[in-house]
N, CA, C and O atoms as CSV, one atom per row, in Angstrom:
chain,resi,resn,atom,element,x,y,z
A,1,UNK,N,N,1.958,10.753,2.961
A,1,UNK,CA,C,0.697,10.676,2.274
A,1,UNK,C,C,0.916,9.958,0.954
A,1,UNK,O,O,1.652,10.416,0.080
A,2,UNK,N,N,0.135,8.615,0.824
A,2,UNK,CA,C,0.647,7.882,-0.414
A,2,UNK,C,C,-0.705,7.751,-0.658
A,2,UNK,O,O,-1.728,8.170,-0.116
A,3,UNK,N,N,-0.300,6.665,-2.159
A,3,UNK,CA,C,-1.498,6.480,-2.884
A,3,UNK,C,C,-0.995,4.767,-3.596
A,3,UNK,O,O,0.143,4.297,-3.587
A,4,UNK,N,N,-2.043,4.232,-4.062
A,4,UNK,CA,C,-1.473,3.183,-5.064
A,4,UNK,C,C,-1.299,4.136,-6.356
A,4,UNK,O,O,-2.038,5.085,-6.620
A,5,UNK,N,N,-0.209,3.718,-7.099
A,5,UNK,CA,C,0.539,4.137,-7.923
A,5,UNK,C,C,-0.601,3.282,-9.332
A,5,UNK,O,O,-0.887,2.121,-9.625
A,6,UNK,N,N,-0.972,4.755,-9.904
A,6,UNK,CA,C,-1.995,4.581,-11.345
A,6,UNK,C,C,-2.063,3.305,-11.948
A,6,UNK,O,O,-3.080,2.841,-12.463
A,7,UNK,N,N,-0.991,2.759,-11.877
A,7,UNK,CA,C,-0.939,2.074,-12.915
A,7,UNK,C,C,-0.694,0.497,-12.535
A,7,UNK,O,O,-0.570,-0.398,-13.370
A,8,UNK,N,N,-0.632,0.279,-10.663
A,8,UNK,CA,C,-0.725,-0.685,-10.298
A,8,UNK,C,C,-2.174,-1.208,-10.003
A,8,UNK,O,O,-3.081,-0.429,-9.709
A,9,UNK,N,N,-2.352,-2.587,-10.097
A,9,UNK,CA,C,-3.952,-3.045,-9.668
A,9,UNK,C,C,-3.827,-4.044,-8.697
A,9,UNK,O,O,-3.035,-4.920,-9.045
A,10,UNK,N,N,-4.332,-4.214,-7.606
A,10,UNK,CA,C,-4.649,-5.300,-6.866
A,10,UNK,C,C,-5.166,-6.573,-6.760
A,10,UNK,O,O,-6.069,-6.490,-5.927
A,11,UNK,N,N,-5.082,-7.632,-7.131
A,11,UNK,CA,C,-6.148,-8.934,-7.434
A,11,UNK,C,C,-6.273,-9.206,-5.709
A,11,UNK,O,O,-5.206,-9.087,-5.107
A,12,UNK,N,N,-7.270,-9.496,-5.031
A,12,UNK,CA,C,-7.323,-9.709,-3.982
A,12,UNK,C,C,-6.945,-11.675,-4.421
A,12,UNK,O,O,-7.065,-12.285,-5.484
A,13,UNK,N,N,-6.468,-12.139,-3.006
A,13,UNK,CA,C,-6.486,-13.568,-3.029
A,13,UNK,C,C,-6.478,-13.971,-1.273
A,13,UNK,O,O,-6.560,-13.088,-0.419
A,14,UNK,N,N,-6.388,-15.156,-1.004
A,14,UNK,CA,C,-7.054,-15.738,0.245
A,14,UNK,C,C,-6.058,-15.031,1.307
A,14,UNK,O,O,-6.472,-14.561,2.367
A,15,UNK,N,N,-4.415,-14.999,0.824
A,15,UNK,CA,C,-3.352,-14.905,1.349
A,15,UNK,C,C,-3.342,-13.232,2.271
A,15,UNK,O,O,-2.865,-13.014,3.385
A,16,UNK,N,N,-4.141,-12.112,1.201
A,16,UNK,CA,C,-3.843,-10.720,1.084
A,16,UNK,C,C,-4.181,-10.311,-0.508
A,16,UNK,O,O,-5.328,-10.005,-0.835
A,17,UNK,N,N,-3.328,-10.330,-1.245
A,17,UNK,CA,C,-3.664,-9.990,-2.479
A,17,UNK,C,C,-2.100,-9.498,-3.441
A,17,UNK,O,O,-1.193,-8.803,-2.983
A,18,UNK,N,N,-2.147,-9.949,-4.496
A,18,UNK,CA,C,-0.844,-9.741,-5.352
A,18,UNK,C,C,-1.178,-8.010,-6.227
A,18,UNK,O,O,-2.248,-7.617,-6.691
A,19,UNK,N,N,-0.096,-7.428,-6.201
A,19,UNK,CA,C,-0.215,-6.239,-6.583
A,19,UNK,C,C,0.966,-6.378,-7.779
A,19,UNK,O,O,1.990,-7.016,-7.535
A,20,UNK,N,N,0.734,-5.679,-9.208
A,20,UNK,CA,C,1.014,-6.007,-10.093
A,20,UNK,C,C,1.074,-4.403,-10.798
A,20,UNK,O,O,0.138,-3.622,-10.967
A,21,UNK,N,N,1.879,-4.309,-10.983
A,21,UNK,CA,C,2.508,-2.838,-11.865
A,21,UNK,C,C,2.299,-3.296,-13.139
A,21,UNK,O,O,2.716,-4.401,-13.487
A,22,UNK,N,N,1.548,-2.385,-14.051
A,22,UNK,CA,C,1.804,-2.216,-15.848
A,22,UNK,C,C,2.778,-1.858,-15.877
A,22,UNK,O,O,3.707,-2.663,-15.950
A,23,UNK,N,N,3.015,-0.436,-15.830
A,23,UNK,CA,C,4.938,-0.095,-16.024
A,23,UNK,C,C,5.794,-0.787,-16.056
A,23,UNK,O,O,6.280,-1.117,-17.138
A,24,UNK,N,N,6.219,-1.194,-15.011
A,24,UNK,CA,C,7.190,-1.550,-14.724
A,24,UNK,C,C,7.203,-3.751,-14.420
A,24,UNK,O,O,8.207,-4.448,-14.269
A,25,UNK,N,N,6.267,-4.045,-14.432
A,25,UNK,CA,C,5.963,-5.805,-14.484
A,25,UNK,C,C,6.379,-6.167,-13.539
A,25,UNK,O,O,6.666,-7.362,-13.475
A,26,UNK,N,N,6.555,-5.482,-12.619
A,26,UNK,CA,C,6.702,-5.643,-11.025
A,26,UNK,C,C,5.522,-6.532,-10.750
A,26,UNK,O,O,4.597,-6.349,-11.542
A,27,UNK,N,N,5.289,-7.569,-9.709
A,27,UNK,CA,C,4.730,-8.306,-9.316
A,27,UNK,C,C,4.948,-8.225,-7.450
A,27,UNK,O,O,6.016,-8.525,-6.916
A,28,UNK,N,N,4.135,-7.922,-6.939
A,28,UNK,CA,C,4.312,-8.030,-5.651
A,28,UNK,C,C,3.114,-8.575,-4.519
A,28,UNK,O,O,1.924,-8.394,-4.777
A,29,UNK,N,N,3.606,-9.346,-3.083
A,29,UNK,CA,C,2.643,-10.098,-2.962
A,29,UNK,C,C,2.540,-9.272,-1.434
A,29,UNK,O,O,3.505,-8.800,-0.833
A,30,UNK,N,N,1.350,-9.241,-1.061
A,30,UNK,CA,C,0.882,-8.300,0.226
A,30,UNK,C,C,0.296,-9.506,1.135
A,30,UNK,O,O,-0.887,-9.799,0.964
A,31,UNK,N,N,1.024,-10.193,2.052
A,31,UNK,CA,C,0.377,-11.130,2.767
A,31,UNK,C,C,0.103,-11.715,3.678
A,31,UNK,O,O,0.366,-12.743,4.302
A,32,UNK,N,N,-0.807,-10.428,3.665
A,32,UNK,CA,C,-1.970,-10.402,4.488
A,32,UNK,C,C,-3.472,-9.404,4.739
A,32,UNK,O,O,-3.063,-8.276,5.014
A,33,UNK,N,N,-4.353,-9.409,4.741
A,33,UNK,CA,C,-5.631,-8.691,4.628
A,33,UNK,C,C,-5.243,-7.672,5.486
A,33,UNK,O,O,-6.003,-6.769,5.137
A,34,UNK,N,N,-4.646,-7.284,6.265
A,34,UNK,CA,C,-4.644,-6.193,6.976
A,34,UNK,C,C,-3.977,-5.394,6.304
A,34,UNK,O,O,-4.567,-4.320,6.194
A,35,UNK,N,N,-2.771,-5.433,5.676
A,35,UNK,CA,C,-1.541,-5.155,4.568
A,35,UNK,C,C,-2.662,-4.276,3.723
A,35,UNK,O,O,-2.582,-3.060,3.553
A,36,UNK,N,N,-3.618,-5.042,3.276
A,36,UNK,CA,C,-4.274,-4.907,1.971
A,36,UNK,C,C,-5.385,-3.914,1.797
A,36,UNK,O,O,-5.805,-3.403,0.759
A,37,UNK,N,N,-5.810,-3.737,3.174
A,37,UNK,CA,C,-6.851,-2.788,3.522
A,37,UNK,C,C,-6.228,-1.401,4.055
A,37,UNK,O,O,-6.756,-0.300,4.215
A,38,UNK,N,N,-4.695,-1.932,4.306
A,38,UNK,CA,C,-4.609,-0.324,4.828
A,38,UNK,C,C,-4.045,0.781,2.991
A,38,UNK,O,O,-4.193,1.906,2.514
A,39,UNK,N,N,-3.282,-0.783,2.578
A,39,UNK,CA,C,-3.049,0.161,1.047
A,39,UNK,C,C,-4.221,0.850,0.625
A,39,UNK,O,O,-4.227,2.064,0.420
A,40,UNK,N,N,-5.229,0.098,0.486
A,40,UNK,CA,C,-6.668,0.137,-0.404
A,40,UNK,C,C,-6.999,1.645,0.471
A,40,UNK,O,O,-7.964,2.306,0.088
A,41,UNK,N,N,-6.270,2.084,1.498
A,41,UNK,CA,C,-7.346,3.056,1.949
A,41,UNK,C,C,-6.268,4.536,1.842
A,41,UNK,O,O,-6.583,5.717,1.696
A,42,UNK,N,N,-4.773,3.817,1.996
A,42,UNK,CA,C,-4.438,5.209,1.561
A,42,UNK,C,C,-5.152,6.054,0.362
A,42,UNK,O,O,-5.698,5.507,-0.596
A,43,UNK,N,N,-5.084,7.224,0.519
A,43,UNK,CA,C,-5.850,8.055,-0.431
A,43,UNK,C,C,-4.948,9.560,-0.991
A,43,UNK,O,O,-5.402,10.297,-1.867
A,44,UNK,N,N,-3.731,9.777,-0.344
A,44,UNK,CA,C,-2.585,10.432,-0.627
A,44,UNK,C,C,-3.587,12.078,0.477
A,44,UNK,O,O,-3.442,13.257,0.154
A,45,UNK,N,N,-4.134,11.784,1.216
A,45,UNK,CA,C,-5.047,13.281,2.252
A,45,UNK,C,C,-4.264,12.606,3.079
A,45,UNK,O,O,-3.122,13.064,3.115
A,46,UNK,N,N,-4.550,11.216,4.103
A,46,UNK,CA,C,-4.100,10.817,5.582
A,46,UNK,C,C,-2.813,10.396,5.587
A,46,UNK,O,O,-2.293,10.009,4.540
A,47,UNK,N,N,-2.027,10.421,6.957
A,47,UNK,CA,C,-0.883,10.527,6.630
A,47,UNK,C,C,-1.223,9.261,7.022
A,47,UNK,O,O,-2.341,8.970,7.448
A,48,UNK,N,N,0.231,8.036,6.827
A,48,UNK,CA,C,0.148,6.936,6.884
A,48,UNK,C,C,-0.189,6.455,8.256
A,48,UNK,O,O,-0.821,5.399,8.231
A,49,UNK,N,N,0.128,7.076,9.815
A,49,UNK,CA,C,-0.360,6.766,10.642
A,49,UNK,C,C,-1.474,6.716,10.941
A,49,UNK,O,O,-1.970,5.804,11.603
A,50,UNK,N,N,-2.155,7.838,10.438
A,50,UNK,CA,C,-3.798,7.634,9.979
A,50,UNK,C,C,-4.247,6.788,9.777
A,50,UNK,O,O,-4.903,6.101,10.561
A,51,UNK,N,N,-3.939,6.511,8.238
A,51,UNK,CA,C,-4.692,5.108,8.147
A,51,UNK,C,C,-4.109,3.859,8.700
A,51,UNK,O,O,-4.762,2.836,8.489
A,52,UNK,N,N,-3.220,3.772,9.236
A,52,UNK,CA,C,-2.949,2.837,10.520
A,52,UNK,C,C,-3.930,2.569,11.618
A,52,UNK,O,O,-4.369,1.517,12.082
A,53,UNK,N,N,-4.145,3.823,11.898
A,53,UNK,CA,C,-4.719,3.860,12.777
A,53,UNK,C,C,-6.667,3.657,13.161
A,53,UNK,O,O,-7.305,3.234,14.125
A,54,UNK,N,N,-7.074,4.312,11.598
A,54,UNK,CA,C,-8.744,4.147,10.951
A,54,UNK,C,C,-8.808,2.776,10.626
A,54,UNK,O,O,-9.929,2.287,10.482
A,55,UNK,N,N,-7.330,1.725,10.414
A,55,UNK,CA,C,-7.328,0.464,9.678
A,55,UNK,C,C,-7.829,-0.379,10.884
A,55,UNK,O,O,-8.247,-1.529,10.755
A,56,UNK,N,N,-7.748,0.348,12.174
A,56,UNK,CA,C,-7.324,-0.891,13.207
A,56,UNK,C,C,-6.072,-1.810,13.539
A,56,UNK,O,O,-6.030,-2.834,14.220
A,57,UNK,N,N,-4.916,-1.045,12.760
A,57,UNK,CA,C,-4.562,-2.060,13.071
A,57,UNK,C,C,-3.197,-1.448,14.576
A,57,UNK,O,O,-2.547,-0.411,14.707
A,58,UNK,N,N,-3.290,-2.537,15.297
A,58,UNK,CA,C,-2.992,-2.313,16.727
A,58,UNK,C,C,-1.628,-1.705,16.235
A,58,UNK,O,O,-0.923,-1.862,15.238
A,59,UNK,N,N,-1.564,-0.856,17.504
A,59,UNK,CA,C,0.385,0.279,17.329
A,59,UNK,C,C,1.561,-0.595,17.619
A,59,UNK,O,O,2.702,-0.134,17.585
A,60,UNK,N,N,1.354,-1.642,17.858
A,60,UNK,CA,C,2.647,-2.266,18.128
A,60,UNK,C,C,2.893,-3.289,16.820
A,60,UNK,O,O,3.823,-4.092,16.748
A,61,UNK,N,N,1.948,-3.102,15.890
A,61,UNK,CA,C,2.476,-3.764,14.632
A,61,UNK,C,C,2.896,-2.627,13.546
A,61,UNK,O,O,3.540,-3.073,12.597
A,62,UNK,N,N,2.665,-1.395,13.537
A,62,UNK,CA,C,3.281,-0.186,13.056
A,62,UNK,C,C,4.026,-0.666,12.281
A,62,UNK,O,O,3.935,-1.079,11.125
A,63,UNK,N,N,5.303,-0.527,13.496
A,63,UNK,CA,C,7.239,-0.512,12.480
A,63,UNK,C,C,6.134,-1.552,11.188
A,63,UNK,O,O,5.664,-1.134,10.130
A,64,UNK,N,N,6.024,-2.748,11.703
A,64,UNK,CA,C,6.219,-3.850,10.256
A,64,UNK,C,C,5.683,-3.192,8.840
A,64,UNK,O,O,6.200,-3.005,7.738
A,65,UNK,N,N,4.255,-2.909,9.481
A,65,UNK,CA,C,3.337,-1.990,8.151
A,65,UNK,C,C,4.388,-0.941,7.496
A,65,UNK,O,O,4.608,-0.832,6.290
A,66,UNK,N,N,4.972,-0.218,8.505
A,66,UNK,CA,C,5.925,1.095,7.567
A,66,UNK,C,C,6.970,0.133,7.044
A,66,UNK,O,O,7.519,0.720,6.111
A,67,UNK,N,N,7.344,-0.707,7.155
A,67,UNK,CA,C,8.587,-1.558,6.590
A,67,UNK,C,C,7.883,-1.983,5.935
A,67,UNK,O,O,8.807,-2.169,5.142
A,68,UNK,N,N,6.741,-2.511,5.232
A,68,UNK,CA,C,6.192,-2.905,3.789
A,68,UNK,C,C,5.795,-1.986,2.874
A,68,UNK,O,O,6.030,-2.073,1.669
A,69,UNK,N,N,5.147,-1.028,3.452
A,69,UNK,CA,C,5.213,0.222,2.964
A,69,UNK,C,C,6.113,0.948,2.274
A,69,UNK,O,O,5.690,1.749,1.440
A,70,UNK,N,N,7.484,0.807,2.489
A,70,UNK,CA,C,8.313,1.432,2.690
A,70,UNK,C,C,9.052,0.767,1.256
A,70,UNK,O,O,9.734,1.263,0.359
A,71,UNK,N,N,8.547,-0.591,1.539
A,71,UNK,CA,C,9.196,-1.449,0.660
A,71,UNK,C,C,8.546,-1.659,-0.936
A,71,UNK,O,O,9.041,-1.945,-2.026
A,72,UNK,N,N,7.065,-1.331,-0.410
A,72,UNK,CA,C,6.069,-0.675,-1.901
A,72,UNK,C,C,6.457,0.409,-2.151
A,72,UNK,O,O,6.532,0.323,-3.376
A,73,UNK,N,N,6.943,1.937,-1.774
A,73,UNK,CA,C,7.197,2.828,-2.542
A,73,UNK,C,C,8.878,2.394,-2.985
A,73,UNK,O,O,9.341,2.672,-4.091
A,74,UNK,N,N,9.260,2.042,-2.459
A,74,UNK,CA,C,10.630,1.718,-3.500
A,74,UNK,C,C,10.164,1.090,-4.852
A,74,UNK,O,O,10.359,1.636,-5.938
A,75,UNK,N,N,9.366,-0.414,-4.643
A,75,UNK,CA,C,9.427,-0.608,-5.990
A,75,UNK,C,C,8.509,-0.178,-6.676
A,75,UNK,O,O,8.021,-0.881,-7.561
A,76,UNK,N,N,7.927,1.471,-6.339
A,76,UNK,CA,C,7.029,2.124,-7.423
A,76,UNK,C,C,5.621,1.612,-7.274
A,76,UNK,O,O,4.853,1.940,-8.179
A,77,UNK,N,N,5.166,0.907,-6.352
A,77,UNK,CA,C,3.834,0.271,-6.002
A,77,UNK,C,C,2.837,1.442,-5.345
A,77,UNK,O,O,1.630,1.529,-5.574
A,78,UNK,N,N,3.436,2.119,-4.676
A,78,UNK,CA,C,2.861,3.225,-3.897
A,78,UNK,C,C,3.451,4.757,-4.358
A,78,UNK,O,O,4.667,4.875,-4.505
A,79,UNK,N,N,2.561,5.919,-4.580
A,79,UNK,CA,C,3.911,6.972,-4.595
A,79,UNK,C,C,2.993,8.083,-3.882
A,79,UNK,O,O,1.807,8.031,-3.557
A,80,UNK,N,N,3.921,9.080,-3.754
A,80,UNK,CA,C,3.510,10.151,-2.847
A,80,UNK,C,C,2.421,10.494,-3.820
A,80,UNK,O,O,2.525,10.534,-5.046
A,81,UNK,N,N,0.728,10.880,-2.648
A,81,UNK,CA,C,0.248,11.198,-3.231
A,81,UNK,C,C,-0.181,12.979,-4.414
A,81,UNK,O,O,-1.092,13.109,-5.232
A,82,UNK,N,N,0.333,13.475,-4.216
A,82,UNK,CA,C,1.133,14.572,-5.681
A,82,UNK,C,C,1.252,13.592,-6.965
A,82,UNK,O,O,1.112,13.822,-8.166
A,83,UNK,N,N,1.529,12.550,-6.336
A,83,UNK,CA,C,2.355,11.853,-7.822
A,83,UNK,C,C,1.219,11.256,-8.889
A,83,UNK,O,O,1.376,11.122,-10.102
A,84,UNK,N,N,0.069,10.944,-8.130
A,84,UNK,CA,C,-0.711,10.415,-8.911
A,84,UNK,C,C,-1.509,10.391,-9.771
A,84,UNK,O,O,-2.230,9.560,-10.324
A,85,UNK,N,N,-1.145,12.147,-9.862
A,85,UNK,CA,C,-1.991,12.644,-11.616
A,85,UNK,C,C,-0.928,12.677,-12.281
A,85,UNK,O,O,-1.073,13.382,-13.279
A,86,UNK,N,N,-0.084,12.310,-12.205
A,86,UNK,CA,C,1.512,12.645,-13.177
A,86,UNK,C,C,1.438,10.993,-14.264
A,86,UNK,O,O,2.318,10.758,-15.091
């Protein structure tokens, strides 16, 4: 159960959209609209297959989504949602 992390913001662009940390000046690029809609919908309640799954987006592209995913909460882009009144 994640969330976008407070203090990151999204600029949408044609590609997906660049996600950009205050904290930390992390810069990161999401690319592709599907990427971008499933972040935008975590809400730190559904678990990530959830919104995989409410996103549409088909089960055999999964693994990739959890491997970007995976790769936003490392660099602090995403955090468990608990984390996001902290």
């Amino acid at each position: 159960m994640l969330v976008l992390h407070p203090s990151v913001s999204l600029r949408p662009e044609r590609f997906g959209a660049l996600a950009y940390s205050f904290d930390t000046r992390k810069l990161s690029f999401l690319k592709h609209p599907d990427l971008v809609r499933v972040v935008e919908a975590l809400d730190g309640v559904q678990t990530v297959d959830d919104v995989l799954g409410s996103s549409g987006v088909d089960p055999s592209r999964w693994p990739s989504f959890r491997r970007a995913l995976g790769t936003l909460v490392a660099s602090q882009m995403l955090v468990a949602g608990g984390e996001r009144a902290a």
